[in-house]
C-alpha positions as CSV (number, residue, x, y, z in Angstrom):
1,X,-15.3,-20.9,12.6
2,X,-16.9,-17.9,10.5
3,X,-16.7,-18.3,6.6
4,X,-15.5,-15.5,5.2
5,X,-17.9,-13.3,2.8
6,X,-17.9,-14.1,-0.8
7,X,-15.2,-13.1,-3.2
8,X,-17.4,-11.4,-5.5
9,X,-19.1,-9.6,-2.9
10,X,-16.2,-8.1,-1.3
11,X,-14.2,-7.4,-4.6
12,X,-17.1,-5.3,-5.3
13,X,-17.0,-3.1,-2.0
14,X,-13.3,-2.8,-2.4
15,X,-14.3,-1.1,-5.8
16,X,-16.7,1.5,-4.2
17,X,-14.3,2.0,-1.5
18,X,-11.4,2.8,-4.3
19,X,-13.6,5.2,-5.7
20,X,-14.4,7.1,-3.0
21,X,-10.4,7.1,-1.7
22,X,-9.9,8.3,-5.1
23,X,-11.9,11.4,-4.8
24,X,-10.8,12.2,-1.4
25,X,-7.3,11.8,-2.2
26,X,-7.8,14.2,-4.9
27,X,-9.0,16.9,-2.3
28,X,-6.2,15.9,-0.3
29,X,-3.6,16.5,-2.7
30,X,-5.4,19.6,-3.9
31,X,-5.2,21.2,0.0
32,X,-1.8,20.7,-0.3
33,X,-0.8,21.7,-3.7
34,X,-2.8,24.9,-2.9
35,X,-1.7,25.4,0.7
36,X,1.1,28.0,-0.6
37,X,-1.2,30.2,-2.8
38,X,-4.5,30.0,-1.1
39,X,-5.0,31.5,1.9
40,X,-8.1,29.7,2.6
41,X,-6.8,26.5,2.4
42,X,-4.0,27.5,5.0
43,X,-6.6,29.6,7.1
44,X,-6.0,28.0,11.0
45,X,-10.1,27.6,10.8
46,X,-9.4,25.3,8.1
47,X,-6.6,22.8,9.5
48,X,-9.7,21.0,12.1
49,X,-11.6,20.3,8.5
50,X,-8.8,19.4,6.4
51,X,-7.4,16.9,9.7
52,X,-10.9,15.4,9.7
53,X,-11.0,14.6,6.2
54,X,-7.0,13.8,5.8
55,X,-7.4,11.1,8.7
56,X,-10.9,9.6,7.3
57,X,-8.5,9.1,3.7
58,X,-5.9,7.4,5.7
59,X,-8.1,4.8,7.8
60,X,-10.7,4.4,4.2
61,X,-6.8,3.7,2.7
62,X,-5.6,1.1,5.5
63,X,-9.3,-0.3,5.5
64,X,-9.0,-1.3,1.6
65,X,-5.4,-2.4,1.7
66,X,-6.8,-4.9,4.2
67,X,-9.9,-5.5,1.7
68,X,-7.0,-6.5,-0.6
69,X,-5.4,-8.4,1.2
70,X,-7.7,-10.7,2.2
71,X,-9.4,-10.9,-1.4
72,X,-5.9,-12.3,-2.1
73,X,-5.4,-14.7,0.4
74,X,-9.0,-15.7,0.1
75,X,-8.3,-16.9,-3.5
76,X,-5.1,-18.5,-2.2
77,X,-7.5,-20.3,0.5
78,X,-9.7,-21.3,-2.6
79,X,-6.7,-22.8,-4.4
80,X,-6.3,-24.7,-1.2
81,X,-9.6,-26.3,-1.5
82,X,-9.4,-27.4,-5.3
83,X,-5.7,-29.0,-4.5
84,X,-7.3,-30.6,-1.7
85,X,-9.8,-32.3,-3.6
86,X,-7.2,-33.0,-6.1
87,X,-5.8,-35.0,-3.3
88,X,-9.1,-37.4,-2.6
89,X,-8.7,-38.4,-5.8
90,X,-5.1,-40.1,-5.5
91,X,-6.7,-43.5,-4.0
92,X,-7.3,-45.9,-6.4
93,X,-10.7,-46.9,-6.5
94,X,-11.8,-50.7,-6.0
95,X,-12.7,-51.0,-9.8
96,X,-9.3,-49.6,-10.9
97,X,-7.8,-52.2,-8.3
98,X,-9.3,-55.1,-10.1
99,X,-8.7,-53.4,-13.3
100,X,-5.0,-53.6,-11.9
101,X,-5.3,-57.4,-11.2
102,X,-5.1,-57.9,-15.0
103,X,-3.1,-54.3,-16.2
104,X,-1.5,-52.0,-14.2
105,X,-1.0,-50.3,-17.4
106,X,-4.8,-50.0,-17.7
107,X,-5.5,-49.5,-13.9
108,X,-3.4,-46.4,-14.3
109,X,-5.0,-45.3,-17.3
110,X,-8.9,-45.3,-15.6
111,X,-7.2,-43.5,-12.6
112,X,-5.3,-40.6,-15.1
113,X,-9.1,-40.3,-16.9
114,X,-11.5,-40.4,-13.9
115,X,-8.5,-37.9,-11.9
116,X,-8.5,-35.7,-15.3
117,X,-12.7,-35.5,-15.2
118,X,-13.0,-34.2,-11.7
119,X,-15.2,-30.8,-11.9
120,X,-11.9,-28.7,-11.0
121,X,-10.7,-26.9,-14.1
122,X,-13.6,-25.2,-14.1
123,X,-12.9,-24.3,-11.0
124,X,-9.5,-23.3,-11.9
125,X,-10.5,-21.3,-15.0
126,X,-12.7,-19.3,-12.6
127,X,-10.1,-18.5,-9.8
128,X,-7.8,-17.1,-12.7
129,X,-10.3,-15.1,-13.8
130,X,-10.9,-13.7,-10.2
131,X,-7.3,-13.5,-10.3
132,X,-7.1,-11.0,-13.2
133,X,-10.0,-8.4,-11.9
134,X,-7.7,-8.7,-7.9
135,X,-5.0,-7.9,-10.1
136,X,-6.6,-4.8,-12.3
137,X,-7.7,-3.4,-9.5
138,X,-4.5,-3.8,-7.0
139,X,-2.2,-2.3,-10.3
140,X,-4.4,0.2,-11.0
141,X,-4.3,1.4,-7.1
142,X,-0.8,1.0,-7.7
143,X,-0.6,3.3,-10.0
144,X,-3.3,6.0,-8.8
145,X,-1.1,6.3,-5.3
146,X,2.6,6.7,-7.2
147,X,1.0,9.5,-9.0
148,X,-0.5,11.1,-6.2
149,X,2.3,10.3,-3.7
150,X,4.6,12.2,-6.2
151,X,2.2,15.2,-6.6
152,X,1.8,15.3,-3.0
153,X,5.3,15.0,-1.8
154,X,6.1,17.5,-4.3
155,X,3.7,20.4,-3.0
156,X,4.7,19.1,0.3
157,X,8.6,20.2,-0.9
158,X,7.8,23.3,-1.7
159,X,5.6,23.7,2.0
160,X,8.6,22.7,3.7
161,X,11.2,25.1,1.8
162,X,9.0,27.9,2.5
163,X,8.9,27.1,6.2
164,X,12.5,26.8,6.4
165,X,12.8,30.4,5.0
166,X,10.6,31.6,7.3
167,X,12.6,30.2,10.1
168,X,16.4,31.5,8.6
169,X,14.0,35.3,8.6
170,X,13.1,34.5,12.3
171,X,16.7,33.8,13.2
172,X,17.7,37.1,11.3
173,X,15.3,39.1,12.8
174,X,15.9,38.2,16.5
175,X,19.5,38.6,16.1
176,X,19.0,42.2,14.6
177,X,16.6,42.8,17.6
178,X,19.0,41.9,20.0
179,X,21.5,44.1,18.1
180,X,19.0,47.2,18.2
181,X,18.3,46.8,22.0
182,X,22.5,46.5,22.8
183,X,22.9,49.7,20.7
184,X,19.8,51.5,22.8
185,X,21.1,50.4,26.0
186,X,24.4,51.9,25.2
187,X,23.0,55.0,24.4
188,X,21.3,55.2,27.1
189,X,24.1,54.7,29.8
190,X,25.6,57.8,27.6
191,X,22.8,60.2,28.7
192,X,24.0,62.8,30.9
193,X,27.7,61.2,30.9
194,X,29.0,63.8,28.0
195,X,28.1,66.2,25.8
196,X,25.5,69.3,26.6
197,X,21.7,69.2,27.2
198,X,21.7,69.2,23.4
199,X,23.6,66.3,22.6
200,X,22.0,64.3,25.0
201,X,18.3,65.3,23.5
202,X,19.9,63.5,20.2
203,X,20.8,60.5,21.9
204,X,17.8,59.9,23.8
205,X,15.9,60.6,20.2
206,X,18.1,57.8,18.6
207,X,17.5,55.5,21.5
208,X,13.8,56.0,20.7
209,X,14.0,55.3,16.9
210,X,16.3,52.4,18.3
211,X,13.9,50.8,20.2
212,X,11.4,51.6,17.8
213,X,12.9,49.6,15.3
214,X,13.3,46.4,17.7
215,X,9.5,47.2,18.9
216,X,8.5,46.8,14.9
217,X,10.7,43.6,13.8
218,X,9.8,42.0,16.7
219,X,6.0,42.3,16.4
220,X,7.3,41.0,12.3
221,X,8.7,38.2,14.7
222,X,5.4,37.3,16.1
223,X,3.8,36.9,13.3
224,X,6.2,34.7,11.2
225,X,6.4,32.8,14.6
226,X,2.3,31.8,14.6
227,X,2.9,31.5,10.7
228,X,6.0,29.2,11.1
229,X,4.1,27.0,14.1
230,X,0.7,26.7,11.8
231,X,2.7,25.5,8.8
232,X,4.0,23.0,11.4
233,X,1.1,21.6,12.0
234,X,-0.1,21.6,8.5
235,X,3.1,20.1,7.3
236,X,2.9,16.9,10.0
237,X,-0.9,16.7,8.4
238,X,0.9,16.7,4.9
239,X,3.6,14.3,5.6
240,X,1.6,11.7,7.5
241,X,-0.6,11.8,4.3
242,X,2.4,11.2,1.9
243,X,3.9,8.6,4.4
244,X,0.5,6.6,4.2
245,X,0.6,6.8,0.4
246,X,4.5,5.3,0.4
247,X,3.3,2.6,2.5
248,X,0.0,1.9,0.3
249,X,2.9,1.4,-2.6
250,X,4.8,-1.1,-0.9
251,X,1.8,-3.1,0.4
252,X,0.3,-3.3,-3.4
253,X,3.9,-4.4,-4.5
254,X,3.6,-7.0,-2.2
255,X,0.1,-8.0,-2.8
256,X,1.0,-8.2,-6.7
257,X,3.9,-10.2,-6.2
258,X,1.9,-13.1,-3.9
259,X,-1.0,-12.7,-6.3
260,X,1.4,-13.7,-9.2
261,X,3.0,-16.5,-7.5
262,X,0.0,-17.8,-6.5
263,X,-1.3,-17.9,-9.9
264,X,1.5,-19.9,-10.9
265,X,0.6,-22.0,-8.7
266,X,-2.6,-22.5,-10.1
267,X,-1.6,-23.0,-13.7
268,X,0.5,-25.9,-12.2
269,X,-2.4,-27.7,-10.7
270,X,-4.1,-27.2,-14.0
271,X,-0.8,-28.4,-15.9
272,X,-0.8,-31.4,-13.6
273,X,-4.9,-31.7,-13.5
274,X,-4.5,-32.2,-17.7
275,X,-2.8,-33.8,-20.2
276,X,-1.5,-29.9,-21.7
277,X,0.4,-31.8,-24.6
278,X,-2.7,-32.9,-25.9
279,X,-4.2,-30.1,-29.1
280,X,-6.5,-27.9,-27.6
281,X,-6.0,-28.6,-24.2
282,X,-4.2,-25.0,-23.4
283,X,-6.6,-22.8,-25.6
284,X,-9.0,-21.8,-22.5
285,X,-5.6,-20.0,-20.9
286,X,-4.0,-17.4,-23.0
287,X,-3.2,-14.2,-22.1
288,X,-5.3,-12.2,-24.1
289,X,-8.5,-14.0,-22.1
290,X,-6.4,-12.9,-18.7
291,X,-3.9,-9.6,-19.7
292,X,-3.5,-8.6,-16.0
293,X,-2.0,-11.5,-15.0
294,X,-0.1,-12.2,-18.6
295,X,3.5,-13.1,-17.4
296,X,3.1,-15.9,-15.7
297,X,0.7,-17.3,-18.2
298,X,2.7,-16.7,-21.0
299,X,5.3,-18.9,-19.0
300,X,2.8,-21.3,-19.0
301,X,2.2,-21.5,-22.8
302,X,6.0,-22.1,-23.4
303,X,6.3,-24.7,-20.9
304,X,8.5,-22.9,-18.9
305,X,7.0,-23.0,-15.3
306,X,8.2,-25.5,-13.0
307,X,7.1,-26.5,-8.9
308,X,11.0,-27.1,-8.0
309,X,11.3,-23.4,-6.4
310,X,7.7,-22.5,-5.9
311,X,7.1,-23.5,-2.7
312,X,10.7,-21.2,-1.5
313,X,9.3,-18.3,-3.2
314,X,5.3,-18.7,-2.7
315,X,6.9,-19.3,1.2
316,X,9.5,-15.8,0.9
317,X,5.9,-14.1,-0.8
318,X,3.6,-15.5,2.2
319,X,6.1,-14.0,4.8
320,X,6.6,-10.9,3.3
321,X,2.5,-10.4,2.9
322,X,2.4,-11.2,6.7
323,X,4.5,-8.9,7.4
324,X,2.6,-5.9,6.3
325,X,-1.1,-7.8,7.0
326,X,-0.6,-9.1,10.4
327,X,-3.8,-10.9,10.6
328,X,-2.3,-13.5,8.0
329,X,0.8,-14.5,9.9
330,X,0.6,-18.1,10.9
331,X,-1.6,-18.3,13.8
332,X,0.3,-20.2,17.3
333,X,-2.1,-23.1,17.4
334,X,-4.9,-23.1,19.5
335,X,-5.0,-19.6,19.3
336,X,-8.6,-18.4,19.4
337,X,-9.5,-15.6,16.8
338,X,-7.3,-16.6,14.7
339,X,-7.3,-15.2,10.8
340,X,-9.5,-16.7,8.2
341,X,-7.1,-18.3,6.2
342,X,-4.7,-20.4,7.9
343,X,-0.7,-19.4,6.4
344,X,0.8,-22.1,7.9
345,X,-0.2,-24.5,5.5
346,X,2.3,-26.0,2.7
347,X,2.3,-23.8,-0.1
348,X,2.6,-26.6,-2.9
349,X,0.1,-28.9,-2.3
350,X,0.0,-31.2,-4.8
351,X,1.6,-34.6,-6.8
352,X,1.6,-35.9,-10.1
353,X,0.9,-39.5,-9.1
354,X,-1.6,-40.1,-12.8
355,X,2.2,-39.8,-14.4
356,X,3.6,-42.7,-12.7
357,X,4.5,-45.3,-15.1
C-alpha cells in the first residue's frame, strides 16, 4: 500500500490552490454581479469563456475540499499511530516484573515513568500544531465562500427577477398579438360585406395598421425570447456556481467539526500520556500557542474533557465526513483500492493502565 504524501507538503499545495480559487471566484462573482449592467459580460460570445472558467473554479473547489479532507484524516491517521505505540508500551517489561516480585507498588511506578518518557508528546505537541494551521486555513475558506456565496446568490436574485419580467412581457405581448390579429381578421371578413367603396378603403387601412402592430410586437417578442433563453443559460451557469459554494460550506462545517473532535482526542492521549496535575506539566498547551483550535483546549486546561462520549461523537463526526468524502467511508474488506486511511478503525484507542493502583 502507497503512503500518502507528507502533511506539510500537501498543506502547502492546498494553500496555493486556495489562492488561486480565491481569485477566480472573485471573477466569478464579478461576471455575475455585472451580468445586469454590462453588456459585455452578458454578450452570448462571452457565456463559452465565462463556462470555461466557471467549471475550472468548480472542479479547483471540489479538488481542495478533497485536499482538506484528507489533510484531516491524515492527521487523524497520525493520531492512530502515536496511540498505537502508546499501546506497545502496556506490557510490563521483565525488569518491572522482578521489580514486582518485591513491590507491585514500585513495579507500577517504573512502568508509569518509562510509559510517561516514550518520545510521544512531542509528537503530540506537533500534530496540534498541524492541527491549528488545518484549522486556519479550513475557517478561513469557511469564511471566504459565505461571503462570496451571499454576494453571488444575491446578483444571482436580481438575474432571476429580471428574467421573470421578461417572461410576464412575453406573455403580455403574445396575448396582445393574438388580440391584434383577431381584430384584423374581423375586419377583414367585413370588406365588401357593408358600407361603400369608401368605407371599406378605411377598414382595409385599419387592418393594415392592425397587423402592423402585431408585425412590430412580435419581432419585440423575438428578441425578449433569445434575451429570455440566453439569461437561461447564464442563470443555470450562475446557480450551479452558488450551489457549489453552499456545498463548499457544509463540507468545511464538517471538516471543522471532525478536526475539533479529533483534537480532543489528542489532548486525551496527552492527558493520559502525563501526569497533568503535576506544575508545569500543561504549560506547552494553552490556547494562545494554538487560537484556531482554542475551545477544546481551553476544556482541557479546566479539566473538563472526558473519553466517556468521545468515541459516539468522534464515530457520528467520522460518518458524517464520509458521507460528503466518499473515499473515507469504511472500505468492505478486501476491497482493493481502498482509501488511505482506514475509517473503520476504533476511534478511542487508548487506556490508562499506568493509573491502576
Amino acid at each position: 500500500m502507497r503512503k500518502p504524501p507528507p502533511f506539510d507538503s500537501q498543506y502547502e499545495a492546498a494553500g496555493g490552490l486556495a489562492e488561486k480559487i480565491a481569485a477566480e471566484g472573485a471573477y466569478c462573482a464579478g461576471c455575475i454581479r455585472a451580468f445586469n449592467s454590462d453588456e459585455a459580460h452578458s454578450a452570448d460570445e462571452a457565456f463559452l469563456e465565462q463556462n470555461a472558467r466557471f467549471q475550472a473554479h468548480i472542479a479547483d473547489s471540489a479538488a481542495l475540499d478533497a485536499l482538506l479532507a484528507e489533510l484531516v484524516f491524515s492527521l487523524d491517521h497520525m493520531t492512530a499511530e502515536v496511540s498505537a505505540d502508546l499501546d506497545s508500551f502496556r506490557g510490563l517489561t521483565l525488569r518491572e516484573k522482578m521489580a514486582g516480585w518485591t513491590s507491585r507498588q514500585r513495579m507500577w511506578r517504573m512502568y508509569t515513568e518509562r510509559v510517561r518518557e516514550a518520545p510521544v508528546i512531542d509528537r503530540l505537541l506537533d500534530l496540534l500544531t498541524k492541527s491549528d494551521a488545518l484549522a486556519r486555513l479550513i475557517a478561513s475558506q469557511r469564511a471566504a465562500i459565505i461571503e462570496l456565496h451571499k454576494a453571488a446568490e444575491h446578483s444571482l436574485v436580481s438575474i432571476v427577477e429580471h428574467r421573470r419580467r421578461l417572461v410576464d412581457s412575453i406573455d403580455i405581448a403574445r396575448l396582445k398579438m393574438k388580440e391584434l390579429n383577431a381584430k384584423a381578421l374581423t375586419t377583414q371578413g367585413r370588406i365588401g360585406v357593408y358600407g361603400n367603396r369608401a368605407h371599406w378603403e378605411q377598414m382595409e387601412a385599419e387592418r393594415r395598421a392592425l397587423k402592423a402592430e402585431a408585425e412590430r410586437i412580435s419581432a419585440e417578442e423575438h428578441v425578449m425570447r433569445d434575451d429570455s433563453q440566453r439569461r437561461e443559460r447564464f442563470i443555470t451557469l450562475f446557480q450551479a456556481f452558488v450551489d457549489s459554494l453552499n456545498g463548499r460550506i457544509g463540507a468545511c462545517n464538517v471538516l471543522l467539526r471532525k478536526l475539533m473532535i479529533d483534537v480532543e482526542e489528542r489532548l486525551l492521549i496527552y492527558q493520559a500520556q502525563v501526569d497533568t496535575d503535576r506544575p508545569g506539566m500543561k504549560v506547552r498547551i494553552k490556547p494562545e500557542f494554538f487560537p484556531d483550535i482554542a475551545s477544546p483546549i481551553r476544556l482541557f486546561e479546566k479539566g473538563m474533557l472526558v473519553a466517556q462520549d468521545l468515541e459516539r461523537r468522534k464515530s457520528r463526526a467520522d460518518l458524517e465526513a464520509a458521507g460528503k468524502f466518499p473515499a473515507y467511508a469504511e472500505p468492505s474488506p478486501g476491497t482493493p483500492g481502498a482509501p488511505l486511511i482506514d475509517t473503520a478503525r476504533r476511534s478511542f484507542r487508548f487506556s490508562l493502565p499506568f493509573l491502576r493502583s
